[in-house]
C-alpha positions as protocol buffer text, in pm:
chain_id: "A"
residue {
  index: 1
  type: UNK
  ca { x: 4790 y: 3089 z: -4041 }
}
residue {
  index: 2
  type: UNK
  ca { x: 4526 y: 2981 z: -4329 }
}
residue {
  index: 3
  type: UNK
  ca { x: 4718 y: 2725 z: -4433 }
}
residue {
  index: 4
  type: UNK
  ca { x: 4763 y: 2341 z: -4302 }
}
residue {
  index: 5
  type: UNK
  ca { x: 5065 y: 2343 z: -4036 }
}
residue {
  index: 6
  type: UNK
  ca { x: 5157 y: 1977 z: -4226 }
}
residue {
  index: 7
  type: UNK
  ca { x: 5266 y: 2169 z: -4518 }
}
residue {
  index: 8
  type: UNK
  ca { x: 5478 y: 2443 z: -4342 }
}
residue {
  index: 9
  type: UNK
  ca { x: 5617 y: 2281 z: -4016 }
}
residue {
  index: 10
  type: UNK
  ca { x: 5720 y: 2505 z: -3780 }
}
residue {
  index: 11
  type: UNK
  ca { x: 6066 y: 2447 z: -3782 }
}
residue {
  index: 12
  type: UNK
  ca { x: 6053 y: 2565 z: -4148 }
}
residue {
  index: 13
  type: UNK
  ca { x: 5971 y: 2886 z: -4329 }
}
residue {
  index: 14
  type: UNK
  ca { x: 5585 y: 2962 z: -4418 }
}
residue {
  index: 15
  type: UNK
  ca { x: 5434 y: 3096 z: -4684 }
}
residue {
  index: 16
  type: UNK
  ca { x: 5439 y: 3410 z: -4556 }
}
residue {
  index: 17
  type: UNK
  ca { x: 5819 y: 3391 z: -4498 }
}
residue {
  index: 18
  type: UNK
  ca { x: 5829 y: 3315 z: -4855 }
}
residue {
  index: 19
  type: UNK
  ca { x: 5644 y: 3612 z: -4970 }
}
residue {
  index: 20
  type: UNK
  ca { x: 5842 y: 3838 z: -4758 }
}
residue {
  index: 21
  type: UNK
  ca { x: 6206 y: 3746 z: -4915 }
}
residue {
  index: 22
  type: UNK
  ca { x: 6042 y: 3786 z: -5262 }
}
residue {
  index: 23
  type: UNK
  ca { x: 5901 y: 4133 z: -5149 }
}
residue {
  index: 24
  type: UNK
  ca { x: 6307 y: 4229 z: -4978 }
}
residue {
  index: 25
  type: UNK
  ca { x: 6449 y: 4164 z: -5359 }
}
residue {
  index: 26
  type: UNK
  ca { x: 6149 y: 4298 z: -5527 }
}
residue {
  index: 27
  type: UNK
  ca { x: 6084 y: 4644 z: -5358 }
}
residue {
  index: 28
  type: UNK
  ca { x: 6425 y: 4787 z: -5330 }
}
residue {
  index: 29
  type: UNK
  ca { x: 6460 y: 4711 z: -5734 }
}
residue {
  index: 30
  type: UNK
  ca { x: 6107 y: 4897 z: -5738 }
}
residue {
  index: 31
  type: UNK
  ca { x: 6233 y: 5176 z: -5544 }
}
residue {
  index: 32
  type: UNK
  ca { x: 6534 y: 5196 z: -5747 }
}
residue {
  index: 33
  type: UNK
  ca { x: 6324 y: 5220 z: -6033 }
}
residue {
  index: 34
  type: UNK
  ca { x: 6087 y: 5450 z: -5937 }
}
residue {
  index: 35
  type: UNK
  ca { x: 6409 y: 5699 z: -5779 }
}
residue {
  index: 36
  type: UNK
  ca { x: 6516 y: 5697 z: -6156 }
}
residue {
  index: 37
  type: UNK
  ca { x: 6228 y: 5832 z: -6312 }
}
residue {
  index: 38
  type: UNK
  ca { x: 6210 y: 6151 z: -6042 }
}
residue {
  index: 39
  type: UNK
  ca { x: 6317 y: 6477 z: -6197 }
}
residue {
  index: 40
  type: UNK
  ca { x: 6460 y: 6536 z: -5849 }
}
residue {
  index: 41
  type: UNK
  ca { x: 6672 y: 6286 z: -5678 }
}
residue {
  index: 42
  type: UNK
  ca { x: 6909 y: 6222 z: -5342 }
}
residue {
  index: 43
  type: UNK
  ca { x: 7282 y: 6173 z: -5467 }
}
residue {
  index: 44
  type: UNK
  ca { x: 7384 y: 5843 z: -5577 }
}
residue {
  index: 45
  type: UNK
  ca { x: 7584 y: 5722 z: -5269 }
}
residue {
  index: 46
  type: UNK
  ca { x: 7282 y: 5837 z: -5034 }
}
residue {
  index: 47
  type: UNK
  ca { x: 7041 y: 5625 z: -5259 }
}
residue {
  index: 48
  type: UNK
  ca { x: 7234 y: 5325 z: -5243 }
}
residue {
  index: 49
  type: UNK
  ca { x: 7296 y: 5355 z: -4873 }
}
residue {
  index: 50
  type: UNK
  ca { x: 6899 y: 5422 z: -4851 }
}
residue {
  index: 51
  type: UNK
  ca { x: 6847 y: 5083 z: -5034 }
}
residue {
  index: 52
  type: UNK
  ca { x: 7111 y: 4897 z: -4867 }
}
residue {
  index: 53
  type: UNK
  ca { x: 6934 y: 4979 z: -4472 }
}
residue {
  index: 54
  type: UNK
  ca { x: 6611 y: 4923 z: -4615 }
}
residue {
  index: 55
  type: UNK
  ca { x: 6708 y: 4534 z: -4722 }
}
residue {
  index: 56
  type: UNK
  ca { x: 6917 y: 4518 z: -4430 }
}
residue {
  index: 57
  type: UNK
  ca { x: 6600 y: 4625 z: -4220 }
}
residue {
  index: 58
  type: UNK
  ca { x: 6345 y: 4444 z: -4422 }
}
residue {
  index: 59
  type: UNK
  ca { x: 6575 y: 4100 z: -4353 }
}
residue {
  index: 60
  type: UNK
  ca { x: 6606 y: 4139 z: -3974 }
}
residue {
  index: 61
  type: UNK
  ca { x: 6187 y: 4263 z: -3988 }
}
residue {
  index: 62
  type: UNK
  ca { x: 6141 y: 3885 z: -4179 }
}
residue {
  index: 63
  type: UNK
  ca { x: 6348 y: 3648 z: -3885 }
}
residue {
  index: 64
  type: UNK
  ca { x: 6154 y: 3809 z: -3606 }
}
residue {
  index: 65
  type: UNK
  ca { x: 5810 y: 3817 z: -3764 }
}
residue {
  index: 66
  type: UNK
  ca { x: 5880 y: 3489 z: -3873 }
}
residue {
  index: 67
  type: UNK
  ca { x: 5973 y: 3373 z: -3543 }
}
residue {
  index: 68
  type: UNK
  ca { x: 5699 y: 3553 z: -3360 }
}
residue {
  index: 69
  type: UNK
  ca { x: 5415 y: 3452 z: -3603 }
}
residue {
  index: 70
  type: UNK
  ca { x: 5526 y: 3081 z: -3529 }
}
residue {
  index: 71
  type: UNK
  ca { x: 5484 y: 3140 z: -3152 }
}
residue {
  index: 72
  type: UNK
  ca { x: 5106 y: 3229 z: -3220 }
}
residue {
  index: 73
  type: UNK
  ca { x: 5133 y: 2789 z: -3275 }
}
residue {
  index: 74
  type: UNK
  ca { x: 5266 y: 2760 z: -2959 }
}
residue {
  index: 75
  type: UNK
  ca { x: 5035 y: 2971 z: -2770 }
}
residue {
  index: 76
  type: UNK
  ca { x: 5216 y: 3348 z: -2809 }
}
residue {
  index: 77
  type: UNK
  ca { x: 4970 y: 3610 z: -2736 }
}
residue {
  index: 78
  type: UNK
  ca { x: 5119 y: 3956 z: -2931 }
}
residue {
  index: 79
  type: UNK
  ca { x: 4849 y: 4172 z: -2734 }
}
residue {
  index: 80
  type: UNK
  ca { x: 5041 y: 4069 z: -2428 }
}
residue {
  index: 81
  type: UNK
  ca { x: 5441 y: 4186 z: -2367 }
}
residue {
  index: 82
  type: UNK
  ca { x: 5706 y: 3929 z: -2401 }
}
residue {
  index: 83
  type: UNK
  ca { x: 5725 y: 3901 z: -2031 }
}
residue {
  index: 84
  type: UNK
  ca { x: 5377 y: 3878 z: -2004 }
}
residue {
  index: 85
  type: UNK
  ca { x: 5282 y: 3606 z: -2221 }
}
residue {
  index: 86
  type: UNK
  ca { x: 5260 y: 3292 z: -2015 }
}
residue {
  index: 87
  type: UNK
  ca { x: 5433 y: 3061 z: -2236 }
}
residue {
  index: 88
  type: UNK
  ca { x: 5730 y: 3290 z: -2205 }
}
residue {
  index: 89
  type: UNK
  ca { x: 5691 y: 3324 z: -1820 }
}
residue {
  index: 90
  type: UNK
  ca { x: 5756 y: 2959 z: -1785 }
}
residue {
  index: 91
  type: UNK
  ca { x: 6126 y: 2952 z: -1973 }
}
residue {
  index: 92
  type: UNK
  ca { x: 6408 y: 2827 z: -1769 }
}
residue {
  index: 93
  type: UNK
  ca { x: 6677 y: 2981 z: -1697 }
}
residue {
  index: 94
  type: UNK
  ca { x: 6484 y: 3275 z: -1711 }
}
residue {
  index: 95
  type: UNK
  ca { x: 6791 y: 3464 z: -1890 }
}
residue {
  index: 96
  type: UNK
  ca { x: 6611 y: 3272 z: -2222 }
}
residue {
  index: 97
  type: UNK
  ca { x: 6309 y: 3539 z: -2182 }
}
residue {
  index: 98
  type: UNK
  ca { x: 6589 y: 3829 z: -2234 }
}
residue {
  index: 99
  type: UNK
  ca { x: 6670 y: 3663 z: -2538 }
}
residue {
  index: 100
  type: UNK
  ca { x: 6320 y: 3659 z: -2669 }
}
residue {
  index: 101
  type: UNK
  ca { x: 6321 y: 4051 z: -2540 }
}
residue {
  index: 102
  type: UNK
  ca { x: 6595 y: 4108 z: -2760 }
}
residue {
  index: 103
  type: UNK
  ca { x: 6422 y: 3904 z: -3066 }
}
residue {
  index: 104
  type: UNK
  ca { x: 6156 y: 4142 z: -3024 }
}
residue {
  index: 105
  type: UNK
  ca { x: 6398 y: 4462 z: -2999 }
}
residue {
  index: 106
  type: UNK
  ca { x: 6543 y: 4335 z: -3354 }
}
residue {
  index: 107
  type: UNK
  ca { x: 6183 y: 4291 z: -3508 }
}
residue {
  index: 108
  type: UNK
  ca { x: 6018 y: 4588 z: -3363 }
}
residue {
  index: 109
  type: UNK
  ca { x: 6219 y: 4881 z: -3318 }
}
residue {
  index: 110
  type: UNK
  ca { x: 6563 y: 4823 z: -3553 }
}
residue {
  index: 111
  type: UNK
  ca { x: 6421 y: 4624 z: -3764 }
}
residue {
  index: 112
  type: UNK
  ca { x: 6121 y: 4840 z: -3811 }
}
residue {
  index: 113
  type: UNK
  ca { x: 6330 y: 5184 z: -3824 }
}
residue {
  index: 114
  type: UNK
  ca { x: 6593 y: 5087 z: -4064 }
}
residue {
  index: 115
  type: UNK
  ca { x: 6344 y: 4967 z: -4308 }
}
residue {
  index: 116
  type: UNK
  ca { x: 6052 y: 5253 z: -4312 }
}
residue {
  index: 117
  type: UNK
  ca { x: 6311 y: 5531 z: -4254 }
}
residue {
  index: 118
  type: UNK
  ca { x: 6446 y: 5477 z: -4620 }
}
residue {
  index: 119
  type: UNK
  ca { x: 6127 y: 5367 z: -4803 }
}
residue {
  index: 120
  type: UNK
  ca { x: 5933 y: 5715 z: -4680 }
}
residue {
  index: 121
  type: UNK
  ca { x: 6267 y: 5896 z: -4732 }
}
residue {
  index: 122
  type: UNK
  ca { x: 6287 y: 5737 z: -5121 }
}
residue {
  index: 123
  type: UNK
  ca { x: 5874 y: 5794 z: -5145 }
}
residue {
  index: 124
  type: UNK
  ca { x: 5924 y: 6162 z: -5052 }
}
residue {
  index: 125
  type: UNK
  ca { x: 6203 y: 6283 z: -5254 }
}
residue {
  index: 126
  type: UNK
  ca { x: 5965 y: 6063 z: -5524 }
}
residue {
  index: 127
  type: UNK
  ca { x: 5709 y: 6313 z: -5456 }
}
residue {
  index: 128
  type: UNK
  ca { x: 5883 y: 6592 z: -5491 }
}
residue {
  index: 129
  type: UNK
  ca { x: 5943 y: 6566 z: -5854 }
}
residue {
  index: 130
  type: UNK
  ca { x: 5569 y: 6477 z: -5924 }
}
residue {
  index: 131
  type: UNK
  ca { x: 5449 y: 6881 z: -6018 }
}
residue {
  index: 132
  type: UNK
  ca { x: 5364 y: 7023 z: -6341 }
}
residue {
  index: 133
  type: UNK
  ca { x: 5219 y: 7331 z: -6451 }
}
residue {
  index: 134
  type: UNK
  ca { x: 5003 y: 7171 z: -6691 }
}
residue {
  index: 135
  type: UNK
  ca { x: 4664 y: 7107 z: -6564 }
}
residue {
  index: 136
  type: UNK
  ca { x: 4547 y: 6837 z: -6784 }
}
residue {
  index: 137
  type: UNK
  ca { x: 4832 y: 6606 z: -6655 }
}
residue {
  index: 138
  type: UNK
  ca { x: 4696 y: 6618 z: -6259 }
}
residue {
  index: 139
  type: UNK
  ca { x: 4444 y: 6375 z: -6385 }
}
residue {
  index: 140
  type: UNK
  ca { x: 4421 y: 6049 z: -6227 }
}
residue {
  index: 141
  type: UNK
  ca { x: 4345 y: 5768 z: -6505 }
}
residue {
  index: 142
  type: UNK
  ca { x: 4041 y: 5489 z: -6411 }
}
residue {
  index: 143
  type: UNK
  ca { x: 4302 y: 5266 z: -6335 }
}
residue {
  index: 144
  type: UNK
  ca { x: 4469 y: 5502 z: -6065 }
}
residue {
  index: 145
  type: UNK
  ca { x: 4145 y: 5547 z: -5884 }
}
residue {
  index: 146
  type: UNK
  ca { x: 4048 y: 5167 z: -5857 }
}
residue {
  index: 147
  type: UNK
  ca { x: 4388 y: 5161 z: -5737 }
}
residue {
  index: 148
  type: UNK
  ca { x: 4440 y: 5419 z: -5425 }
}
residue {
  index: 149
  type: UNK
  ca { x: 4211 y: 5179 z: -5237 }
}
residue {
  index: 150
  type: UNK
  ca { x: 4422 y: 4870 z: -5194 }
}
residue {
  index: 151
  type: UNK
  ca { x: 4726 y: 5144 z: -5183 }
}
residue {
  index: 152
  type: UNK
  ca { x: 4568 y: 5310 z: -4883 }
}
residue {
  index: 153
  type: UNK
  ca { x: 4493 y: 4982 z: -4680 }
}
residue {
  index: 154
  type: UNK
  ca { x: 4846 y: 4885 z: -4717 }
}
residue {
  index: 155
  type: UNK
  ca { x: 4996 y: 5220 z: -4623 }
}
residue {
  index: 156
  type: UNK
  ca { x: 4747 y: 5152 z: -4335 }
}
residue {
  index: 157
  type: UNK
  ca { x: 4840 y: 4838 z: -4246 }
}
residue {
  index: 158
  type: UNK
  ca { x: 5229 y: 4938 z: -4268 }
}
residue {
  index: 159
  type: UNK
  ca { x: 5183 y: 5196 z: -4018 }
}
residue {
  index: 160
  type: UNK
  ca { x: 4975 y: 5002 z: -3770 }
}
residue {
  index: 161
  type: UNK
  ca { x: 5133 y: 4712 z: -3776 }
}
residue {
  index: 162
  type: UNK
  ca { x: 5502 y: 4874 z: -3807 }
}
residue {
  index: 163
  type: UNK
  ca { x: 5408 y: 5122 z: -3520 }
}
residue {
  index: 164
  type: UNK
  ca { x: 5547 y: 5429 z: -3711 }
}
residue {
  index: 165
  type: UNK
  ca { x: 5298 y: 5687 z: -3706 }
}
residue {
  index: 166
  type: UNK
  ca { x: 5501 y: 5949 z: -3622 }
}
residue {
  index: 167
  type: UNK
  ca { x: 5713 y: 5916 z: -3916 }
}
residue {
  index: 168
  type: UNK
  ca { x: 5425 y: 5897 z: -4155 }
}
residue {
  index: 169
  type: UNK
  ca { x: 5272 y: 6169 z: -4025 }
}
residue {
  index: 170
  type: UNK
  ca { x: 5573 y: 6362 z: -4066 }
}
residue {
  index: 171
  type: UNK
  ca { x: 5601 y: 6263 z: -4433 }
}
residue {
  index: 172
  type: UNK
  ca { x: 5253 y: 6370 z: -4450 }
}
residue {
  index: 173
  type: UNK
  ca { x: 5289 y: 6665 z: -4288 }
}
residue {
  index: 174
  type: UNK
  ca { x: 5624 y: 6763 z: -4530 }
}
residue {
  index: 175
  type: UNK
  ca { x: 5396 y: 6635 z: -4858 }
}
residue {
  index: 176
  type: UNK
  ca { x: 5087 y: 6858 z: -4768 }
}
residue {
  index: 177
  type: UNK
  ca { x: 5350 y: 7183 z: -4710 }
}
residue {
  index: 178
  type: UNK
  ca { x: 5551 y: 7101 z: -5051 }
}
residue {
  index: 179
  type: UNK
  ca { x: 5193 y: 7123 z: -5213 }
}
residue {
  index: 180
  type: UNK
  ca { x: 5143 y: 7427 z: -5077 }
}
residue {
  index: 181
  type: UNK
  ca { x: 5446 y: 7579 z: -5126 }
}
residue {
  index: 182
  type: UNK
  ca { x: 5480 y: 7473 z: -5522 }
}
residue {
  index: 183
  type: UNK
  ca { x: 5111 y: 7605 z: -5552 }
}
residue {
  index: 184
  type: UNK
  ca { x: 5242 y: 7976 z: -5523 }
}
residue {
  index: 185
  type: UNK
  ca { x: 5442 y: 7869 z: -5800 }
}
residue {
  index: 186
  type: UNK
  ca { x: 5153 y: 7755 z: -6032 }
}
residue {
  index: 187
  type: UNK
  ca { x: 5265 y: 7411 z: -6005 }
}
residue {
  index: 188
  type: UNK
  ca { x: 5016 y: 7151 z: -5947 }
}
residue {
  index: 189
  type: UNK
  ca { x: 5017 y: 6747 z: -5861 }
}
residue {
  index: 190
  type: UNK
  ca { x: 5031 y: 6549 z: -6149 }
}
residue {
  index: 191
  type: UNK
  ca { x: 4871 y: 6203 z: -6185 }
}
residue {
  index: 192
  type: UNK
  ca { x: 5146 y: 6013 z: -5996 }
}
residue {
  index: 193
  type: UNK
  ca { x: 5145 y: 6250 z: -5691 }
}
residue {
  index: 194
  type: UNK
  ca { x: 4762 y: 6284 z: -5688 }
}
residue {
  index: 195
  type: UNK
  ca { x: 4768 y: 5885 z: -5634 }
}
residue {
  index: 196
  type: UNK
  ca { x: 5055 y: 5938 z: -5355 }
}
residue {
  index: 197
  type: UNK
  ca { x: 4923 y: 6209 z: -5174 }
}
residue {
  index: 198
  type: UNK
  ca { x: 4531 y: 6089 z: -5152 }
}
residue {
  index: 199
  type: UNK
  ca { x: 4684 y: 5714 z: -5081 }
}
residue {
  index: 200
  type: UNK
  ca { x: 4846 y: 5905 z: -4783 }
}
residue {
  index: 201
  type: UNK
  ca { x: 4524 y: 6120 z: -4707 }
}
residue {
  index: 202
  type: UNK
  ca { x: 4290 y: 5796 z: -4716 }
}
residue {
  index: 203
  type: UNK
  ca { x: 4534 y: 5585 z: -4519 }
}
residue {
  index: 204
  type: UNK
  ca { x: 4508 y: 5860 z: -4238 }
}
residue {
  index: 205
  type: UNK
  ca { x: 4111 y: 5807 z: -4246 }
}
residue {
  index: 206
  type: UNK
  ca { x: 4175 y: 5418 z: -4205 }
}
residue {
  index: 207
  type: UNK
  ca { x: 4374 y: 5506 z: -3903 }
}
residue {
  index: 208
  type: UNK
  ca { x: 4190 y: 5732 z: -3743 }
}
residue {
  index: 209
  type: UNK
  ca { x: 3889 y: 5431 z: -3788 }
}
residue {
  index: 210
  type: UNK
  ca { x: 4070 y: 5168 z: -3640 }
}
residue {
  index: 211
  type: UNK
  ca { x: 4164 y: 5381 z: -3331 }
}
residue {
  index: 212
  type: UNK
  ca { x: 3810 y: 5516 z: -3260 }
}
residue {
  index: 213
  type: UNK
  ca { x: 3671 y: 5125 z: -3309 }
}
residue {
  index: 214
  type: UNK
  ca { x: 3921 y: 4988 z: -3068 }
}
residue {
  index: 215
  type: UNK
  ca { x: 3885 y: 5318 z: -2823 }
}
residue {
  index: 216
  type: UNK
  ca { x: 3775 y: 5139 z: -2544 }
}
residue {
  index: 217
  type: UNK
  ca { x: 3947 y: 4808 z: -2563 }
}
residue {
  index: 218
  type: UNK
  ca { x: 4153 y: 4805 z: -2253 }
}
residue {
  index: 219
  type: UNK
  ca { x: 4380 y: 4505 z: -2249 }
}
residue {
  index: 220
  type: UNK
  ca { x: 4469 y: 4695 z: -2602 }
}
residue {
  index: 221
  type: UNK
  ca { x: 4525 y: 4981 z: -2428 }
}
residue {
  index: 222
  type: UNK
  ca { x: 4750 y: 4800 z: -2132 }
}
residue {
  index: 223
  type: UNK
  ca { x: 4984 y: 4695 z: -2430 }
}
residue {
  index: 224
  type: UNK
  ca { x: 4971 y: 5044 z: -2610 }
}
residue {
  index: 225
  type: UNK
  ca { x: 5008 y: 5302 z: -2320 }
}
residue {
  index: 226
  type: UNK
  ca { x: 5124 y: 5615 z: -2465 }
}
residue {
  index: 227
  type: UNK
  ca { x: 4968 y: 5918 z: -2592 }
}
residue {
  index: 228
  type: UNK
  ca { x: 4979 y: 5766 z: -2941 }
}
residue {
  index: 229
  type: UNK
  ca { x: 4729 y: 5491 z: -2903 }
}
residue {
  index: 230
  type: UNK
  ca { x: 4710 y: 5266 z: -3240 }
}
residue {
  index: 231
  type: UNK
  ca { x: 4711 y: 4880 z: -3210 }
}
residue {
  index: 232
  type: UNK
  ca { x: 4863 y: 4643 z: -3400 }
}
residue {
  index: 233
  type: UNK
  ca { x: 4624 y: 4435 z: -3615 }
}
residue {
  index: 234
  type: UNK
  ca { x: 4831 y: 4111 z: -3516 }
}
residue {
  index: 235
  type: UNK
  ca { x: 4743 y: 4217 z: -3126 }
}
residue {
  index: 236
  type: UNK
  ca { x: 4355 y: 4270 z: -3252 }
}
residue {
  index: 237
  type: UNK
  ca { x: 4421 y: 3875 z: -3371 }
}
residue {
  index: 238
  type: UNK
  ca { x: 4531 y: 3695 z: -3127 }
}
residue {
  index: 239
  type: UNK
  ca { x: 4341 y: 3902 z: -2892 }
}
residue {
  index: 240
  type: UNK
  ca { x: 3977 y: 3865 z: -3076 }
}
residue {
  index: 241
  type: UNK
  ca { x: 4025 y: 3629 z: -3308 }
}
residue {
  index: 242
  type: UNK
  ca { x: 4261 y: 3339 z: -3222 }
}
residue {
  index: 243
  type: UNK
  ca { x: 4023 y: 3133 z: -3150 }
}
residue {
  index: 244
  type: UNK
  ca { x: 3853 y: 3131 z: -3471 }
}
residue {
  index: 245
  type: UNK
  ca { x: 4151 y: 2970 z: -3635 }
}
């Protein structure tokens, strides 16, 4: 978006698209990584099958954002549906506009399930192994602290913009009951799951900020009927500030 169309034509990849096939070979190896150093881990088969849907979900996540961030060129409007959007209205045949539907079925929903489903699962079972019964090591270092923030907006940004709240507050849910339940035995956080678990705790005050600032926006809530009502930040854009750029 920031940067001049002439250098990323939009029959090419952006920079964006760029960034995102770094981060599909880059996180899983993190993931793998960080799976290792847990005391407690999934069996080996079930990690690599984890891994393997998150890339797979992460890749189909990067064609349809990249397709549907280039629309926002042509006009796109994400705070309106597919069939909404007036530069899709005007497609002939109009069979092309189920196309698009299913584009946005890839990007949204599969795309979106196959990829968080295995990074919370893999963050989780992360978590689980982060107790000690030493209270000296459920310190956070300086470092950690200056770090939750950024953590927290992403986490924030992941779940808004991916549209899983349910299943983060479900992680949530299962992280604040393993606390509780490893407290009885006179285990405590240590430094890695303090970071987790307040990254998770702040993220959930981000959302509950964004949803009580955009209360009241109603062609927000037109696109976002249900009982859970959190917009997407790329809706917010092209909504409110399209015309900036």
């Amino acid at each position: 978006i920031i940067l001049p169309l002439e250098w990323f034509p939009l029959n090419k990849p952006s920079a964006g698209d760029y960034f995102h096939m770094a981060y599909n070979v880059i996180t899983p190896f993190l993931l793998l990584k960080l799976i290792e150093r847990s005391p407690k881990t999934l069996p080996r088969s079930m990690v690599y099958v984890s891994i393997i849907t998150f890339v797979m979900g992460a890749s189909i996540h990067l064609v349809g954002d990249s397709v549907n961030h280039r629309l926002i060129f042509s006009g796109y409007q994400h705070h309106l549906s597919v069939r909404e959007n007036p530069i899709i209205k005007n497609l002939k045949p109009e069979t092309l506009i189920d196309s698009f539907e299913l584009l946005y079925y890839y990007d949204e929903y599969l795309g979106h399930s196959m990829w968080y489903i295995p990074f919370f699962l893999i963050l989780f079972i992360y978590f689980t192994g982060c107790f000690t019964p030493v209270e000296e090591e459920s310190r956070m270092p300086v470092a950690a602290l200056l770090l939750v923030g950024p953590s927290s907006l992403y986490y924030w940004y992941l779940v808004t913009e991916g549209q899983i709240f349910i299943l983060y507050i479900f992680t949530f849910f299962a992280m604040m009951a393993l606390v509780m339940h490893q407290k009885r035995k006179g285990l405590v956080l240590d430094s890695n799951g303090l970071f987790l678990f307040y990254s998770f705790i702040i993220t959930l005050v981000l959302i509950a900020g964004w949803v009580v600032w955009l209360w009241n926006d109603k062609i927000l809530r037109k696109k976002y009927p249900g009982v859970i009502y959190i917009p997407e930040p790329w809706a917010f854009y092209t909504l409110h500030m399209n015309n900036l750029h």
